[in-house]
C-alpha positions as CSV (number, residue, x, y, z in Angstrom):
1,X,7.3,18.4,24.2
2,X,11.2,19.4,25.4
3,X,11.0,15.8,26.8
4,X,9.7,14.0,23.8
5,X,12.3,16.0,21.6
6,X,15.1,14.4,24.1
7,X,13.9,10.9,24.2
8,X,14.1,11.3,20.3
9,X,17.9,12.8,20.2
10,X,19.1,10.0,22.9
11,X,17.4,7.7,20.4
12,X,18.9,8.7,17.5
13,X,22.1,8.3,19.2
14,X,22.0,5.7,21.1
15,X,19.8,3.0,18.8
16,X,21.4,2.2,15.8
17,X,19.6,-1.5,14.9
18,X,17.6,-0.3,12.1
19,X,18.2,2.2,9.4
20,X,15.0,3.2,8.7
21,X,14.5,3.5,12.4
22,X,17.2,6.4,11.9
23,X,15.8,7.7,8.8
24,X,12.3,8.7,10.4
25,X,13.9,9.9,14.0
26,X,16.0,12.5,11.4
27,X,13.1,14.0,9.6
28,X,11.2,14.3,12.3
29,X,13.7,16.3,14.9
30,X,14.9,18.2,11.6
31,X,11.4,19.3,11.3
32,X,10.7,20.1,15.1
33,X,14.1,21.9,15.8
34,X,14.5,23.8,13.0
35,X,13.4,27.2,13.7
36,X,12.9,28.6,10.2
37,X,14.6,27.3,7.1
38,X,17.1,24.8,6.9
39,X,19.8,25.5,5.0
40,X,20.1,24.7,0.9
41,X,22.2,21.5,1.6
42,X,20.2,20.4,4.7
43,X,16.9,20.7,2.9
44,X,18.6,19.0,0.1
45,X,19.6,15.7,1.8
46,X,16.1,15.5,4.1
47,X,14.3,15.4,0.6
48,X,16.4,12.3,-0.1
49,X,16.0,10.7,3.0
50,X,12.1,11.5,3.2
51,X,11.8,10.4,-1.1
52,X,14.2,7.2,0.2
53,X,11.6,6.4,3.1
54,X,8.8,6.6,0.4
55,X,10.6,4.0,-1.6
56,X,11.0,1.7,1.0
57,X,7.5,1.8,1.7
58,X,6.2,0.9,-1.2
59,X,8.9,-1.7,-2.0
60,X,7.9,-3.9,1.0
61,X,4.3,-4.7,0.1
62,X,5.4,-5.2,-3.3
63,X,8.2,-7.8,-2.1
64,X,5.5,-9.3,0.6
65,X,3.3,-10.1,-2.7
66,X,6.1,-11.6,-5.0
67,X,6.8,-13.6,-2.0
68,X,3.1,-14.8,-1.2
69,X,2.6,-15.3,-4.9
70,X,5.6,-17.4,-5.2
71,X,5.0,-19.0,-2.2
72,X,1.3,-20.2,-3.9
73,X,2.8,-21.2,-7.0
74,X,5.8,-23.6,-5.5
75,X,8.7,-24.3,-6.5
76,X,8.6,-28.1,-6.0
77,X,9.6,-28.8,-10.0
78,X,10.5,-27.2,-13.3
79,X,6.7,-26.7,-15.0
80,X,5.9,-24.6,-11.8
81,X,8.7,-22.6,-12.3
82,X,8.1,-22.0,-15.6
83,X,4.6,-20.9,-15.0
84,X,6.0,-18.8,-11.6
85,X,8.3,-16.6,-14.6
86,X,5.4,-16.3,-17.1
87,X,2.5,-15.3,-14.6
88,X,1.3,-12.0,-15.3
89,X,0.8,-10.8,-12.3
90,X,3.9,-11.9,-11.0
91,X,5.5,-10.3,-14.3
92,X,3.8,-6.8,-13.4
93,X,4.9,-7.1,-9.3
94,X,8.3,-7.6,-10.6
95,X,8.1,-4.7,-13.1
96,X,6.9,-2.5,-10.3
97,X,9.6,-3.8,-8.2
98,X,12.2,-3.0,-10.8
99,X,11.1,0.9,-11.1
100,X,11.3,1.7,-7.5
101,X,14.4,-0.1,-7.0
102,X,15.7,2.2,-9.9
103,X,14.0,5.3,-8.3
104,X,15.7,4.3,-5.6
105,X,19.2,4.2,-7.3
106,X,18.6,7.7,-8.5
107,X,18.6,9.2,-5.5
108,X,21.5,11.7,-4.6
109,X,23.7,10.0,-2.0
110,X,22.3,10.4,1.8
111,X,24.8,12.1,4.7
112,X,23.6,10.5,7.9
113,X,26.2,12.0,9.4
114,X,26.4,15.4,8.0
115,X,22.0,15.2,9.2
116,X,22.6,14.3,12.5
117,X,25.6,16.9,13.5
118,X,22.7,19.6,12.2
119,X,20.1,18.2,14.2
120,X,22.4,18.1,17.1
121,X,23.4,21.8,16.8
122,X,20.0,23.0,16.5
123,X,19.1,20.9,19.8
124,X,22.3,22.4,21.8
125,X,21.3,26.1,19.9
126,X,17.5,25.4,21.9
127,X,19.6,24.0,24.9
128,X,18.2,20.2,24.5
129,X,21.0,18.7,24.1
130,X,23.8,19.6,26.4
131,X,26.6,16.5,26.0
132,X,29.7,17.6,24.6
């Protein structure tokens, strides 16, 4: 386990090509290091991340249907498009698309930073992490 909790923190320091990548390396050393509970303001900003991570997995499938959808439909001339903005189901995915993307808006701002220096302490306080 020590080892799989290192591989994670060099991870999360070393591989910074994907945000959502980071997002789920975050929550899931904050849950395995902390040792009882986390501070107001560190509980706080991992239920933003974790609510954020929610979003985003519900907003790709939508996006991957508008897309397939639009795909089937064409956009090869003008009556296609008009039947491509007055298809129901298209309508509804883009309804459904517009509410999480607001949910998404509404959530308080994220402190990637301020979430991994906590991590990082509580795997130096449990002698993990050793680098200065």
């Amino acid at each position: 386990m020590k080892e799989m909790l290192m591989e994670q923190l060099e991870g999360l320091l070393t591989d910074t090509s994907h945000s959502r990548r980071l997002a789920r390396r975050l929550v899931v050393l904050a849950g395995c290091l902390a040792e009882g509970p986390m501070p107001e303001e560190m509980q706080h900003q991992l239920t933003s991340l974790s609510r954020l991570m929610v979003l985003q997995d519900i907003l790709d499938p939508l996006t991957e249907s508008l897309n397939r959808m639009a795909y089937k439909i064409g956009y090869a001339n003008s009556e296609q498009a008009q039947m491509r903005d007055s298809s129901p189901e298209i309508v509804a995915i883009l309804g459904q698309i517009e509410e999480v993307r607001r949910q998404m808006a509404e959530i308080d701002p994220i402190n990637f930073a301020e979430i991994i220096t906590w991590v990082i302490s509580l795997a130096r306080g449990q002698k993990l992490w050793l680098r200065k």
